[in-house]
CHARMM-style PDB file with segment names, atoms N, HN, CA, C and O in Angstrom:
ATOM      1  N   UNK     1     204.761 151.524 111.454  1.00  0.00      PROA
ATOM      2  CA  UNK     1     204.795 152.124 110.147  1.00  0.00      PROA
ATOM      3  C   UNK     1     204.167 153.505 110.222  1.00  0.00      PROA
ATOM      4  O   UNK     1     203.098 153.662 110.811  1.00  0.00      PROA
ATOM      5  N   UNK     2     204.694 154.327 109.743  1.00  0.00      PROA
ATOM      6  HN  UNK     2     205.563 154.199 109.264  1.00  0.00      PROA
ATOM      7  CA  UNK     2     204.448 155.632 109.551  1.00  0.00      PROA
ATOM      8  C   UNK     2     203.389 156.182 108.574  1.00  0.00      PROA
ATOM      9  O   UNK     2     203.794 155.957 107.433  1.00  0.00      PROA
ATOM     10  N   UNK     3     202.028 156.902 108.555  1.00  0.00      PROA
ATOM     11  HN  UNK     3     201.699 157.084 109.482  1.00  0.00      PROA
ATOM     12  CA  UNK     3     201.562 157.068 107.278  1.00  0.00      PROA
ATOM     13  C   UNK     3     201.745 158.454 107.019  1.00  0.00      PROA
ATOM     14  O   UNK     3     201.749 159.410 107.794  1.00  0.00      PROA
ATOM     15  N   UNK     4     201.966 158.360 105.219  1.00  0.00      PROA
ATOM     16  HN  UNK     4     201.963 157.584 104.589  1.00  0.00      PROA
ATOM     17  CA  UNK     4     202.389 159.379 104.869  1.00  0.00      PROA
ATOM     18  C   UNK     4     201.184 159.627 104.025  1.00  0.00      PROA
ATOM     19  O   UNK     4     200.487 158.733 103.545  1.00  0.00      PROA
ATOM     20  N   UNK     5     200.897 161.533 103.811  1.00  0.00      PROA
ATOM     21  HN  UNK     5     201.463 162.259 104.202  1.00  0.00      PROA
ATOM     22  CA  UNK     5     199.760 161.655 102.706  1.00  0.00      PROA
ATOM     23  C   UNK     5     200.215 161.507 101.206  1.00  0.00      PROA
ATOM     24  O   UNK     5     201.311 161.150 100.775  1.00  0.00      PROA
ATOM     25  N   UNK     6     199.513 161.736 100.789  1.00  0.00      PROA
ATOM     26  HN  UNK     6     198.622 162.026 101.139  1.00  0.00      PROA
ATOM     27  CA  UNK     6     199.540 161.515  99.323  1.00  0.00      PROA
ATOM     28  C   UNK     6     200.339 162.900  98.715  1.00  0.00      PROA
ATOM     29  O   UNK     6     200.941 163.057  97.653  1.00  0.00      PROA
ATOM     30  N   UNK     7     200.094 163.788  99.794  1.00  0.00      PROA
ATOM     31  HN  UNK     7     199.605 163.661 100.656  1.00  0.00      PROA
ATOM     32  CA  UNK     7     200.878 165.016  99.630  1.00  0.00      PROA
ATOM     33  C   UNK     7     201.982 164.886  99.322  1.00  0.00      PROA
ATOM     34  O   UNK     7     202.645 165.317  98.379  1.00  0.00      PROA
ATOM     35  N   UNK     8     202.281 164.001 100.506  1.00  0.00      PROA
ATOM     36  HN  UNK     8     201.742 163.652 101.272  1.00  0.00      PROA
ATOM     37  CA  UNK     8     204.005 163.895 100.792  1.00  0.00      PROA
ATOM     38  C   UNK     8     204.867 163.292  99.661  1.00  0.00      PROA
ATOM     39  O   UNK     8     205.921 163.623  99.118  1.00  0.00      PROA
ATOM     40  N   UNK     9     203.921 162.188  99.514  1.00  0.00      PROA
ATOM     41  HN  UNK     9     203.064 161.918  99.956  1.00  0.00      PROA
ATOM     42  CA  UNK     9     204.631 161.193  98.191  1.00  0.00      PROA
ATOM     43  C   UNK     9     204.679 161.922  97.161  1.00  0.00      PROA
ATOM     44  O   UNK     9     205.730 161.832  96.527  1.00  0.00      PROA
ATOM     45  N   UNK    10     203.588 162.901  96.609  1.00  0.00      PROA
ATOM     46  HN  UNK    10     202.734 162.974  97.124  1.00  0.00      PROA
ATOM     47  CA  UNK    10     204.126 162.838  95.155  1.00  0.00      PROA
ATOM     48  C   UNK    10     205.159 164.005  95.703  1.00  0.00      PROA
ATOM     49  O   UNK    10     206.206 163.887  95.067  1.00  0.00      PROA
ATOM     50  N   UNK    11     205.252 165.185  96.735  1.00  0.00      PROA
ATOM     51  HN  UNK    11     204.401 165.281  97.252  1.00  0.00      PROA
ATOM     52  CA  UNK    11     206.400 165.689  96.909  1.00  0.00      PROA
ATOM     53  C   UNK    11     207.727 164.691  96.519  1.00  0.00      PROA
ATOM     54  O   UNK    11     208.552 164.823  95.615  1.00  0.00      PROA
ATOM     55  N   UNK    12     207.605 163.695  97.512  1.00  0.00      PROA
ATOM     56  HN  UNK    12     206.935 163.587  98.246  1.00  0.00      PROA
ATOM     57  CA  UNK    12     208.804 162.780  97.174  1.00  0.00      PROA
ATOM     58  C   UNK    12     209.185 162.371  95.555  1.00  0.00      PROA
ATOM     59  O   UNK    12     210.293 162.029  95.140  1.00  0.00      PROA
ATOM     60  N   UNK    13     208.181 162.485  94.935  1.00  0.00      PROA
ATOM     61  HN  UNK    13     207.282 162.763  95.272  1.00  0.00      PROA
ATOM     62  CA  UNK    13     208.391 161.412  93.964  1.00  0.00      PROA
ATOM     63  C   UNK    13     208.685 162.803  92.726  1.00  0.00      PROA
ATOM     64  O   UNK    13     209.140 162.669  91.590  1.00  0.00      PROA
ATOM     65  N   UNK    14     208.202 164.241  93.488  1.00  0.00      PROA
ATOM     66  HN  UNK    14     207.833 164.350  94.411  1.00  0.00      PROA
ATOM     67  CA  UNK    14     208.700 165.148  92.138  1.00  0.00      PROA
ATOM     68  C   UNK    14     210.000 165.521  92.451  1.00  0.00      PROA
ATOM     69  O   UNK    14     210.672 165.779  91.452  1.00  0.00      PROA
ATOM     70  N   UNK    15     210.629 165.644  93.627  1.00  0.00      PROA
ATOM     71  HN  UNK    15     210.083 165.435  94.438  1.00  0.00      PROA
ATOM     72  CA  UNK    15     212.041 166.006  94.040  1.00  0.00      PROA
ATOM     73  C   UNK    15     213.074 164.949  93.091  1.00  0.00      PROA
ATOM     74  O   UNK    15     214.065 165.202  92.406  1.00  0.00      PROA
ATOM     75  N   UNK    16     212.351 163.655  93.394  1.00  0.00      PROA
ATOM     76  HN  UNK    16     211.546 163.450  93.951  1.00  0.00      PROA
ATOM     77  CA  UNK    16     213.412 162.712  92.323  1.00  0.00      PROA
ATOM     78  C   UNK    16     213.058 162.740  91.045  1.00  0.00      PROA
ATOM     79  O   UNK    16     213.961 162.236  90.378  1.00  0.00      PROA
ATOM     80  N   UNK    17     212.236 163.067  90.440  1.00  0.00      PROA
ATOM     81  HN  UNK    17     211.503 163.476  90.983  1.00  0.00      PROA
ATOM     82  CA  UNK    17     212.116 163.046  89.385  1.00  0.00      PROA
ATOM     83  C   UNK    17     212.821 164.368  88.901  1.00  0.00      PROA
ATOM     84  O   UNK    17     213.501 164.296  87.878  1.00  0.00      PROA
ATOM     85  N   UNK    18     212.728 165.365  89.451  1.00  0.00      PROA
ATOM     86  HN  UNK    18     212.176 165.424  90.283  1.00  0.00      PROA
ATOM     87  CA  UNK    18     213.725 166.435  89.390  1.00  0.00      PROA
ATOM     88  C   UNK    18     215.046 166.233  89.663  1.00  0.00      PROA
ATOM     89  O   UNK    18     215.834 167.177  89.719  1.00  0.00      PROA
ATOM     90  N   UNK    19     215.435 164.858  89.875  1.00  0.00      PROA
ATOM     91  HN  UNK    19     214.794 164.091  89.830  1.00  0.00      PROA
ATOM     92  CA  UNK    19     217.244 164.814  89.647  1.00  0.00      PROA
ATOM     93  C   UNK    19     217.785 165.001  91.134  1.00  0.00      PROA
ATOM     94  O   UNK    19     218.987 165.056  91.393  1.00  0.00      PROA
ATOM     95  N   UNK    20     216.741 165.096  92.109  1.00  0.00      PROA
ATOM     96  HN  UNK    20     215.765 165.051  91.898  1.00  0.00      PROA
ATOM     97  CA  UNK    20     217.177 165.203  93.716  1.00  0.00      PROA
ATOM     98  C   UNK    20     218.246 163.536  94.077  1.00  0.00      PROA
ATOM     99  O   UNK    20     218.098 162.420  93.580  1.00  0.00      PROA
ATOM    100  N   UNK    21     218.757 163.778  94.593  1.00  0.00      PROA
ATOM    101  HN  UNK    21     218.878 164.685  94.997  1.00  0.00      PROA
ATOM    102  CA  UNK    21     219.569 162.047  95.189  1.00  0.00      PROA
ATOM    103  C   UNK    21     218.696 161.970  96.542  1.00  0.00      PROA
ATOM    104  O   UNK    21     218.516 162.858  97.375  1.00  0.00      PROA
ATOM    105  N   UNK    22     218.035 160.181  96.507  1.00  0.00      PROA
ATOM    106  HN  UNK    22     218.181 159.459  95.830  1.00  0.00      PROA
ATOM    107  CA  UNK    22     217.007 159.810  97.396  1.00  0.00      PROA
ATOM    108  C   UNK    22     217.524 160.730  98.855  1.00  0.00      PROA
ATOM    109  O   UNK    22     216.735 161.381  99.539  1.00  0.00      PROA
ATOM    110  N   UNK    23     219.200 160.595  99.170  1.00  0.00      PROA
ATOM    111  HN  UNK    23     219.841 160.066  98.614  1.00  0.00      PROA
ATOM    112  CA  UNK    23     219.000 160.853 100.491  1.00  0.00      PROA
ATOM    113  C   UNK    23     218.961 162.773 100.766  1.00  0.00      PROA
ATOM    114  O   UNK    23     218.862 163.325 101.862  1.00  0.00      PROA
ATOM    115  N   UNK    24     219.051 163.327  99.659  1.00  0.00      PROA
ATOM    116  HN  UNK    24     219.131 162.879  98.769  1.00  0.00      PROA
ATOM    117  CA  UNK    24     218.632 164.388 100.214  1.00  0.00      PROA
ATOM    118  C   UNK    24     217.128 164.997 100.276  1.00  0.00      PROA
ATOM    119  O   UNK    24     216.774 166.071 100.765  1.00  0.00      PROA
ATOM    120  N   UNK    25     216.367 164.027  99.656  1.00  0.00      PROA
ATOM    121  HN  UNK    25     216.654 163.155  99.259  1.00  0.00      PROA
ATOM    122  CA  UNK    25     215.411 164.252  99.905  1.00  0.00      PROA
ATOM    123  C   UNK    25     214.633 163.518 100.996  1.00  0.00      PROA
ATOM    124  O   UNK    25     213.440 163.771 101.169  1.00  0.00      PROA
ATOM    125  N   UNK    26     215.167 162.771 101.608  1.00  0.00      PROA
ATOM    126  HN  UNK    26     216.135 162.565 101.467  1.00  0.00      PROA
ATOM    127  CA  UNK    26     214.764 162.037 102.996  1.00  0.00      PROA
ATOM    128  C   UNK    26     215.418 162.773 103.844  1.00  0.00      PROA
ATOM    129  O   UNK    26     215.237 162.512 105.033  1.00  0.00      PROA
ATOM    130  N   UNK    27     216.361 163.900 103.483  1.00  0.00      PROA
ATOM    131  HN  UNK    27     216.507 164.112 102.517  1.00  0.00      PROA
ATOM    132  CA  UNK    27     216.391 164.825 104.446  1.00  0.00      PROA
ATOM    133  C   UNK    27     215.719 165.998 104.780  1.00  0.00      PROA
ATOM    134  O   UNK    27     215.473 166.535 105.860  1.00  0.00      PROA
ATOM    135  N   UNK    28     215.360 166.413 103.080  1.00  0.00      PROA
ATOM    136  HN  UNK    28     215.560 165.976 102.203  1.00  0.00      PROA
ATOM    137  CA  UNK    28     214.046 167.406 103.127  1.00  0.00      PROA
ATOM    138  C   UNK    28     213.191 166.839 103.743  1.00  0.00      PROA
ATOM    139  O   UNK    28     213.016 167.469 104.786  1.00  0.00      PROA
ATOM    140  N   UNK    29     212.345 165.726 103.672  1.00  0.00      PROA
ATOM    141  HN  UNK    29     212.487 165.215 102.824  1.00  0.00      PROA
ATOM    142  CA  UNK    29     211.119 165.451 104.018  1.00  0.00      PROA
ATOM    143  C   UNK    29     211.163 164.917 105.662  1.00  0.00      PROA
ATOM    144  O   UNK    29     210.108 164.551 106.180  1.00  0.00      PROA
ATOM    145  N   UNK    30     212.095 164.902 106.230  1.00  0.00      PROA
ATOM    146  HN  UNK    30     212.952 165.199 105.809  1.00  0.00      PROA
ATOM    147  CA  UNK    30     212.413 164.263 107.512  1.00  0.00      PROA
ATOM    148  C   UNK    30     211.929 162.769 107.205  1.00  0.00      PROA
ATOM    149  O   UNK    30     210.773 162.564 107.574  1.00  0.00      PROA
ATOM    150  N   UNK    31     212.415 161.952 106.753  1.00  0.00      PROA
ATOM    151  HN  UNK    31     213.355 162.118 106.453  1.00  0.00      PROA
ATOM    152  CA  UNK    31     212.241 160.583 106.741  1.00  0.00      PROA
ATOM    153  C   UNK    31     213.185 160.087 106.181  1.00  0.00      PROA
ATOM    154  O   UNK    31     213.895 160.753 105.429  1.00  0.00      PROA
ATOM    155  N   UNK    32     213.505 158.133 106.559  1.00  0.00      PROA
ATOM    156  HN  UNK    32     212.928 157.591 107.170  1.00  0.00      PROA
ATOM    157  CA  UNK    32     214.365 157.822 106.037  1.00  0.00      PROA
ATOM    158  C   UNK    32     214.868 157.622 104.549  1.00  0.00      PROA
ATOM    159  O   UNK    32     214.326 158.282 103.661  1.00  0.00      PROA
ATOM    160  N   UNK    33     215.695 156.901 104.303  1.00  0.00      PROA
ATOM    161  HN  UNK    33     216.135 156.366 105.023  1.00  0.00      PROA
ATOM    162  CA  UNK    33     216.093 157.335 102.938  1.00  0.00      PROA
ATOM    163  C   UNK    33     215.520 155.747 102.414  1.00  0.00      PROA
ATOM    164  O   UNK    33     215.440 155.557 101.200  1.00  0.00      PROA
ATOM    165  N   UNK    34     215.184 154.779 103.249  1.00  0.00      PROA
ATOM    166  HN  UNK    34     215.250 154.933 104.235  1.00  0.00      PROA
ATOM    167  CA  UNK    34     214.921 153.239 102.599  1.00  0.00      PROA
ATOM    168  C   UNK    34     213.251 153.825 102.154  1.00  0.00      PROA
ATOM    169  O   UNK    34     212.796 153.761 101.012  1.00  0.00      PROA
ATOM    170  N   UNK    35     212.481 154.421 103.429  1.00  0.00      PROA
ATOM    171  HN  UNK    35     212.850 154.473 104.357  1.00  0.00      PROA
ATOM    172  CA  UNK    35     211.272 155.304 102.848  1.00  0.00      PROA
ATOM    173  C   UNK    35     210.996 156.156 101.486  1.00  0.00      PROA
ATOM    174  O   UNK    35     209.936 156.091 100.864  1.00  0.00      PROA
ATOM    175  N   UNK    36     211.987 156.875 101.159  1.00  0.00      PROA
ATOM    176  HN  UNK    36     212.848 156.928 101.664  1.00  0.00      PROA
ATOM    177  CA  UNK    36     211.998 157.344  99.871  1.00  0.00      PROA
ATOM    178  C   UNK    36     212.198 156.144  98.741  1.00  0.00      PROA
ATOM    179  O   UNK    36     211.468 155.864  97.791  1.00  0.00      PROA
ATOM    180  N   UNK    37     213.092 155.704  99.053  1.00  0.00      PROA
ATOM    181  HN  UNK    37     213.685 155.931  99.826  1.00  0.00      PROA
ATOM    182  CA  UNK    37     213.632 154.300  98.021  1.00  0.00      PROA
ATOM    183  C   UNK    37     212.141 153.170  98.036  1.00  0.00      PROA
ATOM    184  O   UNK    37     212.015 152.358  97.119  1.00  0.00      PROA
ATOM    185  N   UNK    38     211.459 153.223  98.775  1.00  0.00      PROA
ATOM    186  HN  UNK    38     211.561 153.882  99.520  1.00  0.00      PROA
ATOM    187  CA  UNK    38     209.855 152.176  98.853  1.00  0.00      PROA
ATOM    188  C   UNK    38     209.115 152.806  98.512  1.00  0.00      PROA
ATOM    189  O   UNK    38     208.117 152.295  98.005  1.00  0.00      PROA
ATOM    190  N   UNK    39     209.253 154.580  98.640  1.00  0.00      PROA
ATOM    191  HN  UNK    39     210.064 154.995  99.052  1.00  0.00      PROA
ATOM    192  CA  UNK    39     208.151 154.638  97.791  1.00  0.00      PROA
ATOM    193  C   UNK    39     207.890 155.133  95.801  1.00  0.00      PROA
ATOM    194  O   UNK    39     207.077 155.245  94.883  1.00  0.00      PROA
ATOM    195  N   UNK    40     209.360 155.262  96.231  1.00  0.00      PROA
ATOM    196  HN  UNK    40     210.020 155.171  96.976  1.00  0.00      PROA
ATOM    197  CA  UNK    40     209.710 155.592  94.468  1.00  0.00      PROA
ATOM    198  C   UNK    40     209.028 153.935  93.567  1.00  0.00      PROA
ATOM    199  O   UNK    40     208.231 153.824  92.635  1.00  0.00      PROA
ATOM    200  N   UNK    41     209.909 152.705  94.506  1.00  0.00      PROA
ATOM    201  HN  UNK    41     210.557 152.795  95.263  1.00  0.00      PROA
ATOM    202  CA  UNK    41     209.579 151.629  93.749  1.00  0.00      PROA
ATOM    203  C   UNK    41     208.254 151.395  93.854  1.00  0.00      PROA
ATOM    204  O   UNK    41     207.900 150.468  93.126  1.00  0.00      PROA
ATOM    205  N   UNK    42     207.338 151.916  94.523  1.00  0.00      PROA
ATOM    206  HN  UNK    42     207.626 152.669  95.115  1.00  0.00      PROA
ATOM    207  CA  UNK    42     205.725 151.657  94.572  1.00  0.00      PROA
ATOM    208  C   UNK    42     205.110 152.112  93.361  1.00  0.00      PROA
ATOM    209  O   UNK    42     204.557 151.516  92.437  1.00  0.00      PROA
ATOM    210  N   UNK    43     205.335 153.274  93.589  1.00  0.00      PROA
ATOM    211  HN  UNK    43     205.784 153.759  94.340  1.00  0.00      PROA
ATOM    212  CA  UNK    43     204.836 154.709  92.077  1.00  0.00      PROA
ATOM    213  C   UNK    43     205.508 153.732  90.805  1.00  0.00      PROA
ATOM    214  O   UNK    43     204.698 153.580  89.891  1.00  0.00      PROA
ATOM    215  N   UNK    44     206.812 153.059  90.587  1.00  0.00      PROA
ATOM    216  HN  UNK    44     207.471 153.182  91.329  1.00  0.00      PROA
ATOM    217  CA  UNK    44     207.344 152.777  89.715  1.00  0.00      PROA
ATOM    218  C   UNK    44     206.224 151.491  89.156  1.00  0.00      PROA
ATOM    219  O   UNK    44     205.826 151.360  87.999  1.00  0.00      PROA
ATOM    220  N   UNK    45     205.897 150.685  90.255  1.00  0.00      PROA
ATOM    221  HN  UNK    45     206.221 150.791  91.195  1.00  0.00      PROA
ATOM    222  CA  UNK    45     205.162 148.917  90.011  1.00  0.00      PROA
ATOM    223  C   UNK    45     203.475 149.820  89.571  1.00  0.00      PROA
ATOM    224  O   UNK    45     202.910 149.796  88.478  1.00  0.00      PROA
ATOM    225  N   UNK    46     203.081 150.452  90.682  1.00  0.00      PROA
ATOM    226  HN  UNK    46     203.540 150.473  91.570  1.00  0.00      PROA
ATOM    227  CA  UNK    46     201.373 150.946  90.319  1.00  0.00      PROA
ATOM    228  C   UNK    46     201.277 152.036  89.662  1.00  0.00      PROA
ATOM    229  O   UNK    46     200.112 151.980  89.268  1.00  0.00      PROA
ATOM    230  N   UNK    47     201.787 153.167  89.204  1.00  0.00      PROA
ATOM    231  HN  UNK    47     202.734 153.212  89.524  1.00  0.00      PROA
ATOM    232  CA  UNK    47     201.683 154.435  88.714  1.00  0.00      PROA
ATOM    233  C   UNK    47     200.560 155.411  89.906  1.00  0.00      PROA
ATOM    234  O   UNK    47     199.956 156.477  89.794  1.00  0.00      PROA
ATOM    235  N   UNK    48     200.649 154.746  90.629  1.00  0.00      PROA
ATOM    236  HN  UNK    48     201.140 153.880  90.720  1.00  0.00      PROA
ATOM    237  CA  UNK    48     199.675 155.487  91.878  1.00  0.00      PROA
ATOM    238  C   UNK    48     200.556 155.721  93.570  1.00  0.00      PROA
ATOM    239  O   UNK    48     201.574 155.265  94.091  1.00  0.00      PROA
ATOM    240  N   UNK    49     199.894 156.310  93.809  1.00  0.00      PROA
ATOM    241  HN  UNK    49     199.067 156.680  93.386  1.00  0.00      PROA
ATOM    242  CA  UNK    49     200.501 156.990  95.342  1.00  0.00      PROA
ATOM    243  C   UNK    49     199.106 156.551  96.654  1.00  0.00      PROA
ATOM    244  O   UNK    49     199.002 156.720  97.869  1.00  0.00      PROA
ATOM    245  N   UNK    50     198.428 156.073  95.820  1.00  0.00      PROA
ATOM    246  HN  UNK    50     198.512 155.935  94.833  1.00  0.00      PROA
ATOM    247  CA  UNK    50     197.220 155.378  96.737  1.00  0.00      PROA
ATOM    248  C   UNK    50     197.587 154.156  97.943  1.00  0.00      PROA
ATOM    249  O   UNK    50     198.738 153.758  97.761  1.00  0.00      PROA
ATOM    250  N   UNK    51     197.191 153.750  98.632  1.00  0.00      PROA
ATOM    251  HN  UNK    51     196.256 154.073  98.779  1.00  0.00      PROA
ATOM    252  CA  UNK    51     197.714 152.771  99.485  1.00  0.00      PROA
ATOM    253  C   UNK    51     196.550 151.706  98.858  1.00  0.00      PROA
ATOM    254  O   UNK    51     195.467 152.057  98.389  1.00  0.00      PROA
ATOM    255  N   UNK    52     197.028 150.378  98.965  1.00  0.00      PROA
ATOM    256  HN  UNK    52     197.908 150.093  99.346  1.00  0.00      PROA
ATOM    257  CA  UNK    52     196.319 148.933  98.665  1.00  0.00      PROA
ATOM    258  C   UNK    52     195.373 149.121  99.775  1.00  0.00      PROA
ATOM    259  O   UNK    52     195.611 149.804 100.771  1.00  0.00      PROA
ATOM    260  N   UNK    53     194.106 148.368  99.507  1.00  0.00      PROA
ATOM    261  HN  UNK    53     193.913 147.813  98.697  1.00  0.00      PROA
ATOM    262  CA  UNK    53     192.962 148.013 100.767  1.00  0.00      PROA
ATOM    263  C   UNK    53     193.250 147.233 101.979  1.00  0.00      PROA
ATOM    264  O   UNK    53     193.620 146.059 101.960  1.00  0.00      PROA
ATOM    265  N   UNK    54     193.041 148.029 103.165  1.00  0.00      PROA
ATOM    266  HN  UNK    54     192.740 148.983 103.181  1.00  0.00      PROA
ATOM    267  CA  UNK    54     193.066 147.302 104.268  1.00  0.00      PROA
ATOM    268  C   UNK    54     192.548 145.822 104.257  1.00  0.00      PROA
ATOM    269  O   UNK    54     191.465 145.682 103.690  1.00  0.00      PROA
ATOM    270  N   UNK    55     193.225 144.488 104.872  1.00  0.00      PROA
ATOM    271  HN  UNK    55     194.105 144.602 105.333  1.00  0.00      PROA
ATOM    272  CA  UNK    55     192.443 143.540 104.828  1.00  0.00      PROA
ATOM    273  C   UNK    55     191.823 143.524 106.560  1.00  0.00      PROA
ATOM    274  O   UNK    55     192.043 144.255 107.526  1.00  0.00      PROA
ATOM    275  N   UNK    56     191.167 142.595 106.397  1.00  0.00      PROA
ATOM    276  HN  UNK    56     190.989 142.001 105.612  1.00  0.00      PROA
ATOM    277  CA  UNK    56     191.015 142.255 107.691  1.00  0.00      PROA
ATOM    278  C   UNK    56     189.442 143.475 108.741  1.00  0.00      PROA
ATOM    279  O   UNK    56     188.673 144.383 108.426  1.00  0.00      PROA
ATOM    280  N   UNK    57     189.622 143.034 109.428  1.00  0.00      PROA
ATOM    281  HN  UNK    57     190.247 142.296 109.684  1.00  0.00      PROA
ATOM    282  CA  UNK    57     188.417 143.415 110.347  1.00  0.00      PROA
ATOM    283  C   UNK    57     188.546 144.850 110.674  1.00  0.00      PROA
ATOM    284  O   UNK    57     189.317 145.329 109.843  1.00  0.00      PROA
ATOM    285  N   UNK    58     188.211 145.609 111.368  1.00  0.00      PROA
ATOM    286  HN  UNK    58     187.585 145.219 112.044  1.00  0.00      PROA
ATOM    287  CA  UNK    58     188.682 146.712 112.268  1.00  0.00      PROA
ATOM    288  C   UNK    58     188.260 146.523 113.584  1.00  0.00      PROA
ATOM    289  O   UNK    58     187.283 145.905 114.004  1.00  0.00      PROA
ATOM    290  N   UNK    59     189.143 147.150 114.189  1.00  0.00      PROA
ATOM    291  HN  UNK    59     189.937 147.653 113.848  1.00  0.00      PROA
ATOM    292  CA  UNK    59     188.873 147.152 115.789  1.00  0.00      PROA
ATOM    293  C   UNK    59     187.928 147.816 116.544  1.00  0.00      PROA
ATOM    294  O   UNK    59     187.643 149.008 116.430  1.00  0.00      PROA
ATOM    295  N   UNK    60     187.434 147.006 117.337  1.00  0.00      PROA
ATOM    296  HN  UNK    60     187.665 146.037 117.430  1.00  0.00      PROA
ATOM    297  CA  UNK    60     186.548 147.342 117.920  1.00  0.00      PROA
ATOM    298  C   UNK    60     186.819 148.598 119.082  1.00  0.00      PROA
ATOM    299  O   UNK    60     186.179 149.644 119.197  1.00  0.00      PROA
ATOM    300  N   UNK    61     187.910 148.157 119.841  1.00  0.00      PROA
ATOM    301  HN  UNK    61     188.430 147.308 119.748  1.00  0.00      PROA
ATOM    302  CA  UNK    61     188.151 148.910 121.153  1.00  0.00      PROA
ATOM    303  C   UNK    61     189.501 149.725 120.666  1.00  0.00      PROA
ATOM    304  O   UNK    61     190.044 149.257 119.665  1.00  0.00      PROA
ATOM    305  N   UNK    62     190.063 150.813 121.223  1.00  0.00      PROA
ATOM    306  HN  UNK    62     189.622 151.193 122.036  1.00  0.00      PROA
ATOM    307  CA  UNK    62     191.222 151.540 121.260  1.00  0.00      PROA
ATOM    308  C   UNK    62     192.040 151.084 121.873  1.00  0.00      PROA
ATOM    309  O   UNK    62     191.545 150.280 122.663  1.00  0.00      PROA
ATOM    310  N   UNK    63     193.150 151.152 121.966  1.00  0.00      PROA
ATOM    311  HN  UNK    63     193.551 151.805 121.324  1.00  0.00      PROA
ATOM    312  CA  UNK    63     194.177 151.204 122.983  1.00  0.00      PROA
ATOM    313  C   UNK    63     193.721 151.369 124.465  1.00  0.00      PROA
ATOM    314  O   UNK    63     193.889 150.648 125.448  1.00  0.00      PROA
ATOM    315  N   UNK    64     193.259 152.239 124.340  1.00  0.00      PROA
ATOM    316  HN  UNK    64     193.123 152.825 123.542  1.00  0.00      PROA
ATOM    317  CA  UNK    64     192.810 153.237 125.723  1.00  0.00      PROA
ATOM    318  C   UNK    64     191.634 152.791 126.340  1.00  0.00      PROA
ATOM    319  O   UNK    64     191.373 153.023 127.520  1.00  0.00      PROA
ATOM    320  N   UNK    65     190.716 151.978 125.358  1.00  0.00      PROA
ATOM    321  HN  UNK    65     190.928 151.790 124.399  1.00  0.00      PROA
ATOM    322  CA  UNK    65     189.173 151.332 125.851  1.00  0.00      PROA
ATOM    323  C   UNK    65     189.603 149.857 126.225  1.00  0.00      PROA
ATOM    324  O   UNK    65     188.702 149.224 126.775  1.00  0.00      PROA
ATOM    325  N   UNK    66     190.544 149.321 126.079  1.00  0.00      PROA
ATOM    326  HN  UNK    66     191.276 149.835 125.633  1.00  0.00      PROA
ATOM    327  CA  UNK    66     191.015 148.141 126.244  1.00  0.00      PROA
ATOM    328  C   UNK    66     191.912 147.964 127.653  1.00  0.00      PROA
ATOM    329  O   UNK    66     192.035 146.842 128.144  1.00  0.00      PROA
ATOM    330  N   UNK    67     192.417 148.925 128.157  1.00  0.00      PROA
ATOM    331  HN  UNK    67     192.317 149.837 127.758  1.00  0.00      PROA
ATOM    332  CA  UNK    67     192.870 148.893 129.142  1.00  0.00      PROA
ATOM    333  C   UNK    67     192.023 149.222 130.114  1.00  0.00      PROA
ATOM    334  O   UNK    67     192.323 148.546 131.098  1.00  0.00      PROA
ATOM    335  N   UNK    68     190.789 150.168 130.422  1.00  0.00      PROA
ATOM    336  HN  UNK    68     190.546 150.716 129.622  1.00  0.00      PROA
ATOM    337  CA  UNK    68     189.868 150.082 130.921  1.00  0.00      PROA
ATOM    338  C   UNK    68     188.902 149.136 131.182  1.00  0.00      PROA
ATOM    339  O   UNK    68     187.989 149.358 131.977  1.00  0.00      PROA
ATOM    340  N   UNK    69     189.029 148.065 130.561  1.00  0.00      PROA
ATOM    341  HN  UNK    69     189.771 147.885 129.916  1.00  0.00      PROA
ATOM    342  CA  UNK    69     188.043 146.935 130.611  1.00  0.00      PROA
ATOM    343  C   UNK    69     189.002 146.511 130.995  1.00  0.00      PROA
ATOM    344  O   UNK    69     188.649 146.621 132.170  1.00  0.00      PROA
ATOM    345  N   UNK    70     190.303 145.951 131.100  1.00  0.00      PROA
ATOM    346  HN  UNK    70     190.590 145.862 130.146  1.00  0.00      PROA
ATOM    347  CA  UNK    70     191.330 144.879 131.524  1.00  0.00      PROA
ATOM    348  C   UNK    70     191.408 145.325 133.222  1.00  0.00      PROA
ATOM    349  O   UNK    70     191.667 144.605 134.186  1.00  0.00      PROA
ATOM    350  N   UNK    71     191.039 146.972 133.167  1.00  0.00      PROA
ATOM    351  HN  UNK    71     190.828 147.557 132.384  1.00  0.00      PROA
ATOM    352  CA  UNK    71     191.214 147.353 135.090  1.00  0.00      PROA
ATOM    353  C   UNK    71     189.713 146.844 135.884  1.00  0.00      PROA
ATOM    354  O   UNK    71     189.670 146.244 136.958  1.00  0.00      PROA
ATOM    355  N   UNK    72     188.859 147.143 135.281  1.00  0.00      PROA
ATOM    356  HN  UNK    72     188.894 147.631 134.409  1.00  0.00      PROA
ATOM    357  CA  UNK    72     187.687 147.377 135.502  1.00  0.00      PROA
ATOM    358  C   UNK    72     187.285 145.590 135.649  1.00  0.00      PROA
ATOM    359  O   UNK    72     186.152 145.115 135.719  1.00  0.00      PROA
ATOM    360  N   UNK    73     188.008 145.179 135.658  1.00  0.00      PROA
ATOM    361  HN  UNK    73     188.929 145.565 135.601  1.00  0.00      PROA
ATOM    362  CA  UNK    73     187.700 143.192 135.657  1.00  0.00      PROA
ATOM    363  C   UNK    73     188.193 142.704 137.354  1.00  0.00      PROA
ATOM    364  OT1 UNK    73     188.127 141.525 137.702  1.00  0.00      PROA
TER     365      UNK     73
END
């Protein structure tokens, strides 16, 4: 999944509200057009461009610190 700023969205979300058709504006923005269409219906359900709270833990190790301990064994 791709993250987008908050920039981007309400860009997205004023192009359509300005009468843009989703896919030319998933061509302005370089992204797909199901992306524009998920995030219009988001803004539509919350009136926000915020993302919901992470659940869950965070990680401890990187990508990159994890393979170092897997050599280093």
């Amino acid at each position: 999944m791709v993250y987008l700023s908050i920039e981007k969205r309400s860009r997205i979300c004023a192009l359509l509200e300005e009468g843009y058709p989703s896919r030319y504006v998933a061509d302005k923005e370089k992204i797909s057009q199901s992306t524009v269409i998920r995030i219009k219906k988001r803004k539509d359900a919350t009136r926000t461009f915020k993302d919901k709270p992470k659940s869950g833990r965070p990680r401890l190790l990187t990508g990159q610190n994890e393979r170092k301990v897997l050599r280093s064994q």
